[in-house]
C-alpha positions as CSV (number, residue, x, y, z in Angstrom):
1,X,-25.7,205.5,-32.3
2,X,-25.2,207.4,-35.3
3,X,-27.0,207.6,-38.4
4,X,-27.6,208.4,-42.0
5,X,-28.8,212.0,-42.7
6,X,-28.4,212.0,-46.6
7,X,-26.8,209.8,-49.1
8,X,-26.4,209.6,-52.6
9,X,-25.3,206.9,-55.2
10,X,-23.8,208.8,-58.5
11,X,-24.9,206.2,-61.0
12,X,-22.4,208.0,-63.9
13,X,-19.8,204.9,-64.0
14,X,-16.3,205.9,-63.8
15,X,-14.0,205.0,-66.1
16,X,-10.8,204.1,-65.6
17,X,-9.4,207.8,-65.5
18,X,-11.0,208.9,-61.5
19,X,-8.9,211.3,-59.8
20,X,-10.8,211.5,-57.0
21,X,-13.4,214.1,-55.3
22,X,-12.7,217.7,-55.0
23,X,-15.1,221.0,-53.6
24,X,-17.1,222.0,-57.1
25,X,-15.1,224.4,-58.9
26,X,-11.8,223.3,-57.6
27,X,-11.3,220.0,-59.7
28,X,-7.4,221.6,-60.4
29,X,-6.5,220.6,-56.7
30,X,-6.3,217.0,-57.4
31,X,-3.3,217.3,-59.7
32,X,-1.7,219.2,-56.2
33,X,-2.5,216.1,-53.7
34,X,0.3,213.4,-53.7
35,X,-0.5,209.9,-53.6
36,X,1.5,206.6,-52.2
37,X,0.4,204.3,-54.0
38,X,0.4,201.6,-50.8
39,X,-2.1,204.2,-48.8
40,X,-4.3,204.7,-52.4
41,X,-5.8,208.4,-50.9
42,X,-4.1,211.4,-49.9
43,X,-6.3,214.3,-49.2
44,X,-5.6,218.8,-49.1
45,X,-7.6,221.6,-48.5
46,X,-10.8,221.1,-51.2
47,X,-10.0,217.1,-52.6
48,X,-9.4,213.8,-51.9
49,X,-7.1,211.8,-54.4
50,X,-7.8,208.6,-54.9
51,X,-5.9,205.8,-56.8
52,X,-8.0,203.9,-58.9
53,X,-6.3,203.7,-62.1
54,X,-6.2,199.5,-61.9
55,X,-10.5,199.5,-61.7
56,X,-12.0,199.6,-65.0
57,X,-15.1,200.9,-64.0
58,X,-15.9,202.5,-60.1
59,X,-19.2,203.7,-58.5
60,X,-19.6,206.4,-55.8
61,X,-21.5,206.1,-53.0
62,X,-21.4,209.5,-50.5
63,X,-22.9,209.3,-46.8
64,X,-23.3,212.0,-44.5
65,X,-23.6,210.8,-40.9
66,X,-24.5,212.9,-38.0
67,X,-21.5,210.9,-36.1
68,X,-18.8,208.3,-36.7
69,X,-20.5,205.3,-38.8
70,X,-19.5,201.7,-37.9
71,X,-17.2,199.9,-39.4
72,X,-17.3,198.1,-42.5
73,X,-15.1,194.7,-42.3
74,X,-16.1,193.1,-45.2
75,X,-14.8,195.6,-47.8
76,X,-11.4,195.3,-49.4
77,X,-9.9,198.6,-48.6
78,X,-10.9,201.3,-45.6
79,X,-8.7,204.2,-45.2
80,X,-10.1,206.9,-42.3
81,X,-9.1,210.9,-42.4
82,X,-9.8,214.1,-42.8
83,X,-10.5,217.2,-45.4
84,X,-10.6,220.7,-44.9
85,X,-13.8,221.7,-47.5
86,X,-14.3,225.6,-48.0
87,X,-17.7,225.1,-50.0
88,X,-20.0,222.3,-48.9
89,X,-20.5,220.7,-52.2
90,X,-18.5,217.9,-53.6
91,X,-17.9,215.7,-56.9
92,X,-15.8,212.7,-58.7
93,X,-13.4,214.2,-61.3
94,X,-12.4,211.7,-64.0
95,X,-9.4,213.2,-66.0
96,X,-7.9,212.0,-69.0
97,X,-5.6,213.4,-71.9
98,X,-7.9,215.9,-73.4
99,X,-10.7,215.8,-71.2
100,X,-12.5,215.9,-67.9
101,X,-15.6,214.6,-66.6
102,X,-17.4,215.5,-63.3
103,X,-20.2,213.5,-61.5
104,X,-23.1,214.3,-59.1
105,X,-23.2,216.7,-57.2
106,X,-22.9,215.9,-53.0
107,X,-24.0,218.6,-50.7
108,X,-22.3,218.4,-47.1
109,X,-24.5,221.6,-46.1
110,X,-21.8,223.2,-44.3
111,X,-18.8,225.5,-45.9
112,X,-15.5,225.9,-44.8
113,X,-15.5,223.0,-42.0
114,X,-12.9,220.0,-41.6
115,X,-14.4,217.1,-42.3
116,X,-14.2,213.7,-40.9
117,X,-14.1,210.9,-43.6
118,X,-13.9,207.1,-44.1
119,X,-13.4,205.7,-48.1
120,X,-14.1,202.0,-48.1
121,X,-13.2,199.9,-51.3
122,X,-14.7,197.0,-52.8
123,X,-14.2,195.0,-55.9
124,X,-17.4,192.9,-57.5
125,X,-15.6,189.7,-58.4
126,X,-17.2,186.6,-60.3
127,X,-18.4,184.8,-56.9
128,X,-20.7,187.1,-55.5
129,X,-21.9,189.0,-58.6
130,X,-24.0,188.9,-62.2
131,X,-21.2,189.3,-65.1
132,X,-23.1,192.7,-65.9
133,X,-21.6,194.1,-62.8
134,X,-18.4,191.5,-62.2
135,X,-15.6,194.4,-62.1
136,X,-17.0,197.2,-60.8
137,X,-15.4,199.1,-58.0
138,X,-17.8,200.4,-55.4
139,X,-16.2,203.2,-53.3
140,X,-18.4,204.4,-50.5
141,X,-17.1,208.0,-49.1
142,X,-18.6,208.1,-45.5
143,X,-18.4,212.2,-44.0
144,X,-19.0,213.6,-40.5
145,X,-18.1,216.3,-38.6
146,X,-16.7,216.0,-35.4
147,X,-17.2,219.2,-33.2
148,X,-14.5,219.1,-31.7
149,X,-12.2,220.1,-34.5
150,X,-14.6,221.2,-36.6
151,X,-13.9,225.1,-37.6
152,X,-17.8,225.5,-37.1
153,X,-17.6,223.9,-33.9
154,X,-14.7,225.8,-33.0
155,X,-15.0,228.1,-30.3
């Protein structure tokens, strides 16, 4: 069964403006990735795009698993793919007119490998939540490699 091997929760909020998550350095990509709106990601070589323009606020969660995780059923939105990364190291770009913003810092370990990954969505409503946290987003980004296509693995 697979597992966790490192995880972190950026704990920057995100407001409003989040583009998505692209390989440090290479924020610019995200402006290059298409998005439908009914899929809400759409993913190239060094980002993910990701529609979240309706969330006030969002948090980040990034997983790395050392194989496929299980599924999540009790999240709003899952969407399952892949990105090619050519540096290990990853970050949410919020971009605005006039500015952009960057959070932590996720290190993958490996550099230019295809990655396996799984974005879940989930909205904090007023049921199941304090009003100090009542809409937030929480999007968990869930990575792997699998061998088999990896370009490390490759043969």
């Amino acid at each position: 069964m697979a597992s966790i091997t490192t995880e972190l929760l950026d704990e920057r909020e995100i407001q409003k403006y989040s583009s998505g998550v692209a390989t440090v350095g290479k924020d610019w990509i995200l402006d290059e990735i298409p998005i439908d709106e009914e899929v809400w990601i759409g993913t190239g070589d060094d980002g993910i795009a990701i529609n979240e323009i309706n969330s006030e606020r969002c948090l980040i969660e990034y997983e790395l698993w050392d194989g496929p995780p299980p599924a999540l059923d009790t999240w709003d939105r899952t969407w399952s793919g892949s990105v090619r990364l050519t540096s290990g190291r990853i970050q949410s770009v919020d971009q605005w007119s006039g500015g952009v913003s960057y959070g932590a810092e996720f290190d993958l370990g490996g550099t230019n490998d295809i990655w396996q990954v799984r974005i879940h969505r989930k909205a904090l409503g007023h049921e199941e939540f304090t009003p100090d946290i009542v809409g937030l987003t929480l999007l968990k980004l869930q990575f792997w490699l699998d061998h088999r296509t990896s370009i490390r693995g490759a043969s």
